[in-house]
N, CA, C and O atoms as CSV, one atom per row, in Angstrom:
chain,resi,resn,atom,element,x,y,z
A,1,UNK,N,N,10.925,-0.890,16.078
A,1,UNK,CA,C,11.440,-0.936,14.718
A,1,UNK,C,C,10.482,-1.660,13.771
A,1,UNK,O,O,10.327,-1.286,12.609
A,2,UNK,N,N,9.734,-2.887,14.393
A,2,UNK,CA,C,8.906,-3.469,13.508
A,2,UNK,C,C,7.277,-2.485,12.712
A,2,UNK,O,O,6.602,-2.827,11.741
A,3,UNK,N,N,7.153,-1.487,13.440
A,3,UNK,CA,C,6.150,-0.637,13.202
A,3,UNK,C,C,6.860,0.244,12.136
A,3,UNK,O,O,6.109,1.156,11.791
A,4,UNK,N,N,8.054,0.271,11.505
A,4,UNK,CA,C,8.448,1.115,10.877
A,4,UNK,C,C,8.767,0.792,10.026
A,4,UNK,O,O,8.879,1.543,9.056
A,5,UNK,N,N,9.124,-0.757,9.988
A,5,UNK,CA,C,9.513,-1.625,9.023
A,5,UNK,C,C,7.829,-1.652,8.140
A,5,UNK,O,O,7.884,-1.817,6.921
A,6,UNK,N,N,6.406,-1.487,8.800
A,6,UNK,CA,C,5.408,-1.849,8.408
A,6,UNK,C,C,5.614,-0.891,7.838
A,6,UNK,O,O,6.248,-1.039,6.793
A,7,UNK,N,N,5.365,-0.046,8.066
A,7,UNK,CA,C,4.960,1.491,7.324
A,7,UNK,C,C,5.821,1.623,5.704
A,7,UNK,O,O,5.333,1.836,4.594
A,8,UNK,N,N,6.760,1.477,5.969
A,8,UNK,CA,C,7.778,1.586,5.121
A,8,UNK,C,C,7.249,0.622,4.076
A,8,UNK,O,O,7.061,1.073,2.946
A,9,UNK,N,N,6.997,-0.611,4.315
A,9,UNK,CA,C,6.414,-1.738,3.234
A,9,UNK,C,C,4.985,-1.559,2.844
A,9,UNK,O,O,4.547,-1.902,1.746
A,10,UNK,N,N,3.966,-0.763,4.208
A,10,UNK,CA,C,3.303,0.123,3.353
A,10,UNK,C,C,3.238,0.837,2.117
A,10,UNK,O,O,2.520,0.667,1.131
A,11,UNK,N,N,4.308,1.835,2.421
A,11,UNK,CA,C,4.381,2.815,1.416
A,11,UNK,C,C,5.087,2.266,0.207
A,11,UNK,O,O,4.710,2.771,-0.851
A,12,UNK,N,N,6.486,0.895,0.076
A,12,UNK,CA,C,6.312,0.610,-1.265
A,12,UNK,C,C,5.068,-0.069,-1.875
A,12,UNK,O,O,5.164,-0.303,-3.080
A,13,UNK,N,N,3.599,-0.528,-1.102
A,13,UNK,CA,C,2.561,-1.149,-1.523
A,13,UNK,C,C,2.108,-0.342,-2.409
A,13,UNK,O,O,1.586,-0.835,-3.408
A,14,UNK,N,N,2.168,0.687,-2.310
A,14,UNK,CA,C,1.870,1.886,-3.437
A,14,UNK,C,C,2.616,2.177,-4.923
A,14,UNK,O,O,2.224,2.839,-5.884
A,15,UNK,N,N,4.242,1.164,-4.644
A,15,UNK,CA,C,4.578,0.939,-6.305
A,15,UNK,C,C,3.909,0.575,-7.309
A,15,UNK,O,O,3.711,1.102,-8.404
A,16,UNK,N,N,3.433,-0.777,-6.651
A,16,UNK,CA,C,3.617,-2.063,-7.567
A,16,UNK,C,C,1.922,-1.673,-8.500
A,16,UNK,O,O,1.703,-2.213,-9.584
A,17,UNK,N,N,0.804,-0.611,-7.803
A,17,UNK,CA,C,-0.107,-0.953,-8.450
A,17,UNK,C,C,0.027,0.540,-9.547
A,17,UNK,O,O,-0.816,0.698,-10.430
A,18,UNK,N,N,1.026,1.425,-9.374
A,18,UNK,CA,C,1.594,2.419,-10.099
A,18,UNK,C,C,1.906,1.611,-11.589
A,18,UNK,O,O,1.417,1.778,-12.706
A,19,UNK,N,N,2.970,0.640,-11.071
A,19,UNK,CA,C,3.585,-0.132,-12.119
A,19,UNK,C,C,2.968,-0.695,-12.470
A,19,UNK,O,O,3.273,-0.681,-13.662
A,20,UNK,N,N,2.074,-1.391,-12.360
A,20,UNK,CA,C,1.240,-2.109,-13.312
A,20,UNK,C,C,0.100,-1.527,-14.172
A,20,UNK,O,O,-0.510,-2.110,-15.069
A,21,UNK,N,N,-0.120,0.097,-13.598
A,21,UNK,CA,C,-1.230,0.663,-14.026
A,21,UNK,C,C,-0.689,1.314,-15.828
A,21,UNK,O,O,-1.243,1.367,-16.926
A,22,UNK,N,N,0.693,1.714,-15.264
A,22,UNK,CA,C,1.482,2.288,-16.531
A,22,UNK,C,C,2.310,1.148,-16.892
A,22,UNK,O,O,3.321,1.678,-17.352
A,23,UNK,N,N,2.473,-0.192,-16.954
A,23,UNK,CA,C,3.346,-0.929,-17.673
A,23,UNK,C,C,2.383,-1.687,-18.689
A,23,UNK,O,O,2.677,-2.783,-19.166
A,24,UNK,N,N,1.082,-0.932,-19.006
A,24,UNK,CA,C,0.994,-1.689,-20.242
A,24,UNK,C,C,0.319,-0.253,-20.917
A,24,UNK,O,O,-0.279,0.514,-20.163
A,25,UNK,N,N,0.448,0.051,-22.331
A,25,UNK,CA,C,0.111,0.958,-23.074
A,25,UNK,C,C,-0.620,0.577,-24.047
A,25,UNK,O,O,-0.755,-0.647,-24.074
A,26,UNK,N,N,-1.381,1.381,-25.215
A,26,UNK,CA,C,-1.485,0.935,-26.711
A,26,UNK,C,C,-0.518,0.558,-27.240
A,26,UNK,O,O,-0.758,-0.139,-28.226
A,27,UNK,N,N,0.955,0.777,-26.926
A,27,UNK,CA,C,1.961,0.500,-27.746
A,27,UNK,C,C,2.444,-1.138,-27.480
A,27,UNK,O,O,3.173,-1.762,-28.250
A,28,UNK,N,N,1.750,-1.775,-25.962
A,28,UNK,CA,C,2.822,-2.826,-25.505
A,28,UNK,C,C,3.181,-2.693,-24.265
A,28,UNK,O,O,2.805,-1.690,-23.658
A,29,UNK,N,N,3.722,-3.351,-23.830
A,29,UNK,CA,C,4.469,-3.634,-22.547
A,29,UNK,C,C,5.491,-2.468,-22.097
A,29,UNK,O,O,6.160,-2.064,-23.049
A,30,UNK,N,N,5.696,-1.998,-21.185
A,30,UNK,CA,C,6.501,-0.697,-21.063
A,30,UNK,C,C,7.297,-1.720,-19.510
A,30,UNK,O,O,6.920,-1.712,-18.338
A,31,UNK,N,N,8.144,-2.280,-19.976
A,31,UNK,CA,C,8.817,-3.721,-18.976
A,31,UNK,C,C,9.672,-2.031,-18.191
A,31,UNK,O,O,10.568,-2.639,-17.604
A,32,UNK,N,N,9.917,-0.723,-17.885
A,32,UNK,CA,C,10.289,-0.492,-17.056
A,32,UNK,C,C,9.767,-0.396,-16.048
A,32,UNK,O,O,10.323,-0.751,-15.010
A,33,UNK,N,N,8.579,0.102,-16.080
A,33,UNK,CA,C,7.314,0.346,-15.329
A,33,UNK,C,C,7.035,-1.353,-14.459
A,33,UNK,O,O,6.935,-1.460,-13.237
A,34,UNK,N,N,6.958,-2.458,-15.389
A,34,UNK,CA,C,6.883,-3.608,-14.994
A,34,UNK,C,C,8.133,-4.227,-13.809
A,34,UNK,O,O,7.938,-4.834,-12.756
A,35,UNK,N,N,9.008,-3.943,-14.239
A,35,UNK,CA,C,10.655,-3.951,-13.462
A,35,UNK,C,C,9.944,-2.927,-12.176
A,35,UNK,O,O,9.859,-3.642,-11.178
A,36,UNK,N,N,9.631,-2.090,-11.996
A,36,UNK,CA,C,9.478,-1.042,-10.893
A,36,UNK,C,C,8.125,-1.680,-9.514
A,36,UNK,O,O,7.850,-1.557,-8.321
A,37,UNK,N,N,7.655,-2.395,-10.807
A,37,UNK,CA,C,6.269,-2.582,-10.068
A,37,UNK,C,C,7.006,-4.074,-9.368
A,37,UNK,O,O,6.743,-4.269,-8.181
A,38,UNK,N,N,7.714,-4.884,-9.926
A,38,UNK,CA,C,7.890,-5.963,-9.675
A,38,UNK,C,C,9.085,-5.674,-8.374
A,38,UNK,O,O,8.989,-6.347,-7.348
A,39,UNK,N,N,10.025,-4.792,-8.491
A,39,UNK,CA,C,10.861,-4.256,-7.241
A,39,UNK,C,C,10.018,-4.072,-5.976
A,39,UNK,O,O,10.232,-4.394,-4.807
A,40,UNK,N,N,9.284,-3.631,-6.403
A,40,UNK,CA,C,8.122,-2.392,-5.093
A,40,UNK,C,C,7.697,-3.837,-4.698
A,40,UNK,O,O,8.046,-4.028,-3.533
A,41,UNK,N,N,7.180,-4.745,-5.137
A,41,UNK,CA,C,6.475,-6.471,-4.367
A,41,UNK,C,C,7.381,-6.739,-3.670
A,41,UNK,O,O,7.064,-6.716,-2.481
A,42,UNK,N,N,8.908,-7.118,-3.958
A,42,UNK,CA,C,9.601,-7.526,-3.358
A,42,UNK,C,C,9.787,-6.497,-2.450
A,42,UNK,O,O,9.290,-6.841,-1.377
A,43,UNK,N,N,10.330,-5.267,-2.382
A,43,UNK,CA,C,10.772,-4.368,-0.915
A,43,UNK,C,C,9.748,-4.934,-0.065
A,43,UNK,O,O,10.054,-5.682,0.863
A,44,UNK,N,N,8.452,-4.599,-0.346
A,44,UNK,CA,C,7.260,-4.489,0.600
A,44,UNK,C,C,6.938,-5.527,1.140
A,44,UNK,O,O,6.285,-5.371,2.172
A,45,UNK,N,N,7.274,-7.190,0.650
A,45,UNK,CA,C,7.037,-8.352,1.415
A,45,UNK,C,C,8.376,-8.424,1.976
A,45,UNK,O,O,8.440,-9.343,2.791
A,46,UNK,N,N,9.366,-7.851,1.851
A,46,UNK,CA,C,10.331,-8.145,2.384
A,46,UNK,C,C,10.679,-7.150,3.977
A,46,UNK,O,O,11.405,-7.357,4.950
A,47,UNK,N,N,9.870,-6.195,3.638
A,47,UNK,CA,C,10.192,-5.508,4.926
A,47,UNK,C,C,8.445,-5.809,5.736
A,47,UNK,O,O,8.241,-5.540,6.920
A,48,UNK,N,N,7.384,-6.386,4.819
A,48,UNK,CA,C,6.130,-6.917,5.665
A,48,UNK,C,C,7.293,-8.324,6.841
A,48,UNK,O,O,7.386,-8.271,8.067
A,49,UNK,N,N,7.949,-9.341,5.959
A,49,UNK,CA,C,8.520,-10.326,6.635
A,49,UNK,C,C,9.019,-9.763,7.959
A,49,UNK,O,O,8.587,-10.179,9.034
A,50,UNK,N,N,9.999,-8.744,7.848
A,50,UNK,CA,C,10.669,-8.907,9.246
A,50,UNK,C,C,9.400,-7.813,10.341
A,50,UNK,O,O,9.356,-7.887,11.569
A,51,UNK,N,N,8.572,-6.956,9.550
A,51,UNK,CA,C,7.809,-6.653,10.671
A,51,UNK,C,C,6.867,-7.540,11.154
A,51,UNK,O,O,6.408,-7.072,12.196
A,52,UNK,N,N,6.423,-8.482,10.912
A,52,UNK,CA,C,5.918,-9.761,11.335
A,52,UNK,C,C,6.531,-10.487,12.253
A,52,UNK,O,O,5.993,-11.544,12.585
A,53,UNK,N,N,7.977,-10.033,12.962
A,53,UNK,CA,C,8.466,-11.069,13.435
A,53,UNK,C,C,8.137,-10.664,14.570
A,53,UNK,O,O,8.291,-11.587,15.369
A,54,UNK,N,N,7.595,-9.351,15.271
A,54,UNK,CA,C,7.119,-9.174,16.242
A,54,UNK,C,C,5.475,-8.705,16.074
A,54,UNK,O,O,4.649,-9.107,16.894
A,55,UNK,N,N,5.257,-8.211,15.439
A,55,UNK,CA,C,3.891,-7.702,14.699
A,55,UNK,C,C,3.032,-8.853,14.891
A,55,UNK,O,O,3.463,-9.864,14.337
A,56,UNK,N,N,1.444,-9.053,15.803
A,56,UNK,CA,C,0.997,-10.214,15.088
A,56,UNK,C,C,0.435,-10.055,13.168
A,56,UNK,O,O,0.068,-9.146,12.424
A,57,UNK,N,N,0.620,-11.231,13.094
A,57,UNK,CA,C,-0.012,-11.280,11.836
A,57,UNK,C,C,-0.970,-10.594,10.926
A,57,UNK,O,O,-0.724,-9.810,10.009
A,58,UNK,N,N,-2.172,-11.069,11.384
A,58,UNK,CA,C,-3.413,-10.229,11.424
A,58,UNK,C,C,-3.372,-8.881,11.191
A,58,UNK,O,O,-3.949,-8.283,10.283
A,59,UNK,N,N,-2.455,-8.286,12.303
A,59,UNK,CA,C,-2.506,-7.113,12.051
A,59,UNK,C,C,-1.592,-5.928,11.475
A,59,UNK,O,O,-1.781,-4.718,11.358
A,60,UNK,N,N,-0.222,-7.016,11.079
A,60,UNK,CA,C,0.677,-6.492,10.294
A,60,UNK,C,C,-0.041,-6.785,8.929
A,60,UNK,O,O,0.154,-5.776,8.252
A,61,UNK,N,N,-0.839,-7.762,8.141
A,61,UNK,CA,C,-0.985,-7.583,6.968
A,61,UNK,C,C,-2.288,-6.614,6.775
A,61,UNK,O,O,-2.418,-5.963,5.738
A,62,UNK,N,N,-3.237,-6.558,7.827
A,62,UNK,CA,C,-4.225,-5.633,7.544
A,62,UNK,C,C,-4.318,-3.916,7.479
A,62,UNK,O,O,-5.141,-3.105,7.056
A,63,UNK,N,N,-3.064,-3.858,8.110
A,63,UNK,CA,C,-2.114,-2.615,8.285
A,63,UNK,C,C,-1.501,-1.842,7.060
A,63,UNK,O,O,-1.504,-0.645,6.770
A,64,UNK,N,N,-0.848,-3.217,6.299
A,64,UNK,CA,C,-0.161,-3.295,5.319
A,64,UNK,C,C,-1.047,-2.883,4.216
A,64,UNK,O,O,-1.036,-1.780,3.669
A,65,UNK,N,N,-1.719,-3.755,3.980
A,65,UNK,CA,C,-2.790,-3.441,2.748
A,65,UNK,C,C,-3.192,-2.400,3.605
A,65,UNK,O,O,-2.416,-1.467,3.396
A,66,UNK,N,N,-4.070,-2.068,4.522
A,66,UNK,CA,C,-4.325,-0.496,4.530
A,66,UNK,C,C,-3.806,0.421,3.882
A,66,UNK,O,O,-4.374,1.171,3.087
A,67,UNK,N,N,-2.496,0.409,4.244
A,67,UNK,CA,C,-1.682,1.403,4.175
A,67,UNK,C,C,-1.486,1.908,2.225
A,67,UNK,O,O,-1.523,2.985,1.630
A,68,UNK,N,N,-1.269,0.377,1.772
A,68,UNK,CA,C,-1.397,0.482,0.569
A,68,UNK,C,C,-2.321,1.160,-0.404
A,68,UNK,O,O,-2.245,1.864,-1.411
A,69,UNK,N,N,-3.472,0.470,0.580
A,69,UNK,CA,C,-4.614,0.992,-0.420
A,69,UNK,C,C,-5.150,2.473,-0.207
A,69,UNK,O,O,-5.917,3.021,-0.999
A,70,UNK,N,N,-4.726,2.979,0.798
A,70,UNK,CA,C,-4.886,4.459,0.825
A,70,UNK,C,C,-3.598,5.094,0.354
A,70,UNK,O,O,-3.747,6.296,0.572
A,71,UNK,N,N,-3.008,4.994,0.088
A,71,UNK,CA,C,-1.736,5.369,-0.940
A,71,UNK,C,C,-2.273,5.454,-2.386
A,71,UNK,O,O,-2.007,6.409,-3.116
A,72,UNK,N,N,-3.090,4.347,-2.790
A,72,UNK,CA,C,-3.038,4.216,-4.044
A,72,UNK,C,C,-3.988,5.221,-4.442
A,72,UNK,O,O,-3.853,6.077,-5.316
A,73,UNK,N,N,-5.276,4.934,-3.441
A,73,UNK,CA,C,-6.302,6.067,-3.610
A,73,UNK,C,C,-5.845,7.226,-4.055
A,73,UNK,O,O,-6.200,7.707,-5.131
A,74,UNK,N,N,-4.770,7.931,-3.019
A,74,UNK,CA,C,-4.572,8.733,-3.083
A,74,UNK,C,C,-3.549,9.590,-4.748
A,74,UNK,O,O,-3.659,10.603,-5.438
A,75,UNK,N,N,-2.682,8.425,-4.673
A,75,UNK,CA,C,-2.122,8.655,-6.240
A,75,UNK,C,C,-3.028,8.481,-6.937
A,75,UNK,O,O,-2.925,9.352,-7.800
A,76,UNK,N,N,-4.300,7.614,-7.225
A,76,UNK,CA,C,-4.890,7.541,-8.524
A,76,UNK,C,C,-5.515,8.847,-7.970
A,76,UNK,O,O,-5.945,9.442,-8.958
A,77,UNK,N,N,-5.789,9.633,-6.761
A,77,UNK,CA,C,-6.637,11.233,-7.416
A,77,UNK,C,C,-5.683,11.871,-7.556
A,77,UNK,O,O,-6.057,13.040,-7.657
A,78,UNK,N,N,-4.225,11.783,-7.652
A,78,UNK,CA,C,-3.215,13.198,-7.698
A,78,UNK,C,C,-2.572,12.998,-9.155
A,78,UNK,O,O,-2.210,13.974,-9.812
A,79,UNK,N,N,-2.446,11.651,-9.636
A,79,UNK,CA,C,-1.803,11.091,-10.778
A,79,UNK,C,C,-2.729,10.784,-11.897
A,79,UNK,O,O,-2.539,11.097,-13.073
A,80,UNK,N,N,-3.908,10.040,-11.344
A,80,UNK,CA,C,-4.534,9.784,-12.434
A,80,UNK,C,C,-5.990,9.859,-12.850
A,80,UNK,O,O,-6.617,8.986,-13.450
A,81,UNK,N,N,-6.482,11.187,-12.384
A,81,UNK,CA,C,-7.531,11.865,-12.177
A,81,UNK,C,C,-8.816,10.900,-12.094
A,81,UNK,O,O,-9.838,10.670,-12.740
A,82,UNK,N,N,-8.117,10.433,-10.828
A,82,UNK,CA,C,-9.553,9.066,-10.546
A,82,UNK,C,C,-10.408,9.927,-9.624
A,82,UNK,O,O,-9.981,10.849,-8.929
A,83,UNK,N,N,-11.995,9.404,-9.726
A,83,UNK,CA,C,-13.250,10.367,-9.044
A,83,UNK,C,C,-12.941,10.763,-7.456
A,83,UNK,O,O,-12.632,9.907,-6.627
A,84,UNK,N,N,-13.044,11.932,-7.202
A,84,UNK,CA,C,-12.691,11.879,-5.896
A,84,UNK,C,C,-14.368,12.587,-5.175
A,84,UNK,O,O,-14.664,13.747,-4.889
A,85,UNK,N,N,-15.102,11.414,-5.087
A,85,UNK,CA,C,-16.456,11.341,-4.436
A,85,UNK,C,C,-16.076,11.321,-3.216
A,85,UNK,O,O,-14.999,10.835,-2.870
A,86,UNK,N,N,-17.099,11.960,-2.250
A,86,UNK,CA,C,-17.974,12.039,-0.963
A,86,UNK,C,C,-17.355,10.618,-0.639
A,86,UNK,O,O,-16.302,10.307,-0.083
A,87,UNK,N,N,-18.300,9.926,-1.140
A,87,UNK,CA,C,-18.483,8.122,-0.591
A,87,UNK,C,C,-16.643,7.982,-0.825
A,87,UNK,O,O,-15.945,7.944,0.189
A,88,UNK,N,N,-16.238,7.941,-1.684
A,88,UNK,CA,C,-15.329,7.472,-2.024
A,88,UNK,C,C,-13.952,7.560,-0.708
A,88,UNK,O,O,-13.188,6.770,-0.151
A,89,UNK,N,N,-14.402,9.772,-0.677
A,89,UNK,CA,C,-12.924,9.735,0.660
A,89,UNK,C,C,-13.637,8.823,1.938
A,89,UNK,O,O,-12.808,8.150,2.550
A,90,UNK,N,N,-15.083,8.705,2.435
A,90,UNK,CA,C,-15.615,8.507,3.620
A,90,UNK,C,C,-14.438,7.298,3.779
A,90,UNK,O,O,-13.485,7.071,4.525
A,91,UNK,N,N,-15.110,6.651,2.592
A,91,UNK,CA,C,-14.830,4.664,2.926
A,91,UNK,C,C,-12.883,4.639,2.875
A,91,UNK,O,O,-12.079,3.920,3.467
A,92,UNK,N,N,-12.793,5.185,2.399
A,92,UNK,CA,C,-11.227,5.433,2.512
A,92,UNK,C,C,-10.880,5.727,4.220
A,92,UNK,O,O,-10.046,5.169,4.932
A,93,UNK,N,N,-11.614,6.545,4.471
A,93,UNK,CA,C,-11.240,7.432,5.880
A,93,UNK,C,C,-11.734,6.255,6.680
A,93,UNK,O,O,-11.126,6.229,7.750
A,94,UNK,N,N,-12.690,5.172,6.564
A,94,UNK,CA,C,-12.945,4.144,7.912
A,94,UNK,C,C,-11.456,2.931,7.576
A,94,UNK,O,O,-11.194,2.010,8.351
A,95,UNK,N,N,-10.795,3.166,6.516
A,95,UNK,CA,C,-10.263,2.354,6.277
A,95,UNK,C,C,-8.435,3.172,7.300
A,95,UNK,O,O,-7.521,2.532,7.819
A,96,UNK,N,N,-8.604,4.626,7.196
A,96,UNK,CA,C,-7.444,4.987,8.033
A,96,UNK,C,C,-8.250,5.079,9.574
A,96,UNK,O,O,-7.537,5.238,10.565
A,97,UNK,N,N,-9.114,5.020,9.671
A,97,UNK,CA,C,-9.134,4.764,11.501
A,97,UNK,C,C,-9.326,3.216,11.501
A,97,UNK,O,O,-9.314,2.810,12.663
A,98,UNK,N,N,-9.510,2.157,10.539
A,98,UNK,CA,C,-8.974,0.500,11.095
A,98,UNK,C,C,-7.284,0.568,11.464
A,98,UNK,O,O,-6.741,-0.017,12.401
A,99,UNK,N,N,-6.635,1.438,10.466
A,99,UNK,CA,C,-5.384,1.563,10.481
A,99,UNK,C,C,-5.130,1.630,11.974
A,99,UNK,O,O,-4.849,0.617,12.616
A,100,UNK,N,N,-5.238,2.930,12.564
A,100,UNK,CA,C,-5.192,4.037,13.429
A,100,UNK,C,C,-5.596,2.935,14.696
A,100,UNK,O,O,-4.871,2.891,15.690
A,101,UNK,N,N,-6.870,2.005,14.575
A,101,UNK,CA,C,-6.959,1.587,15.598
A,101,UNK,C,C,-6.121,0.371,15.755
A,101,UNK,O,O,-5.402,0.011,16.687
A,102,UNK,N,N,-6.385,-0.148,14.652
A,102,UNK,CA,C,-5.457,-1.870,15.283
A,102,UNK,C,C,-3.734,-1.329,15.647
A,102,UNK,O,O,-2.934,-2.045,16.249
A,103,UNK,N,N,-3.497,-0.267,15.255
A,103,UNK,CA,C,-2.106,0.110,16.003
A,103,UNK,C,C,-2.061,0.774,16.935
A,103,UNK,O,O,-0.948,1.254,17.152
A,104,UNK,N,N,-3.301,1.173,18.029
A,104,UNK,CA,C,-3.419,1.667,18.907
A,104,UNK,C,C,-3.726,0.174,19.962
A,104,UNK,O,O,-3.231,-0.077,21.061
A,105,UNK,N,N,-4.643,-0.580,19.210
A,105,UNK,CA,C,-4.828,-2.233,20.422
A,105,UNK,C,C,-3.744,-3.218,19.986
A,105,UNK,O,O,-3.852,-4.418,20.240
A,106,UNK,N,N,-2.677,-2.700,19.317
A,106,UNK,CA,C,-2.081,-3.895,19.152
A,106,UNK,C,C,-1.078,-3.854,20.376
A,106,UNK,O,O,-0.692,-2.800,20.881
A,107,UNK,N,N,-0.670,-5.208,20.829
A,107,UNK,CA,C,0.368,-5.641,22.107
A,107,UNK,C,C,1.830,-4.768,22.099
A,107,UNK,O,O,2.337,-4.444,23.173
A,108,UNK,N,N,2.425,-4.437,20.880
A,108,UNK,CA,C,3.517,-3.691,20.594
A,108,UNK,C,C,3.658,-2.708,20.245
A,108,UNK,O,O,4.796,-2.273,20.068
């Protein structure tokens, strides 16, 4: 269950930088976007907490941010027509086989 609990707090890691990307405009503060981004922190440390309770450390948060940051990648090329370079998917892709591996050597 704790591997699912990660994943899951993974994938809200992918709110919060949504929400912050769109909670500020030319116009001002867009506090829903901010409210969304600020929800998505809390789910995601809250379900990082209990997968930690068997998870070591180390490799529940390096997991975590993985997980995040290839999420985000991935929305900023589907959402927000960020460069989608060569280099760019490679270093992404060593970043899903750290994933891939520390949950293949981890004890649980």
């Amino acid at each position: 269950m704790a591997w699912i609990y990660l994943i899951i707090a993974g994938v809200f890691e992918w709110g919060w930088p949504v929400g912050l990307k769109l909670g500020l405009s030319e116009g001002g503060l867009r506090w829903g976007w901010l409210v969304f981004s600020l929800l998505t922190m809390i789910a995601s440390g809250t379900l990082l907490l209990l997968a930690q309770r068997t998870i070591p450390m180390g490799t529940a948060y390096a997991v975590w941010t993985g997980i995040g940051a290839v999420g985000a990648f991935v929305i900023g090329l589907l959402l927000f027509s960020e460069p989608a370079t060569l280099a760019r998917f490679f270093f992404v892709g060593l970043i899903v086989v750290g994933i891939i591996g520390l949950k293949l050597a981890s004890p649980h």
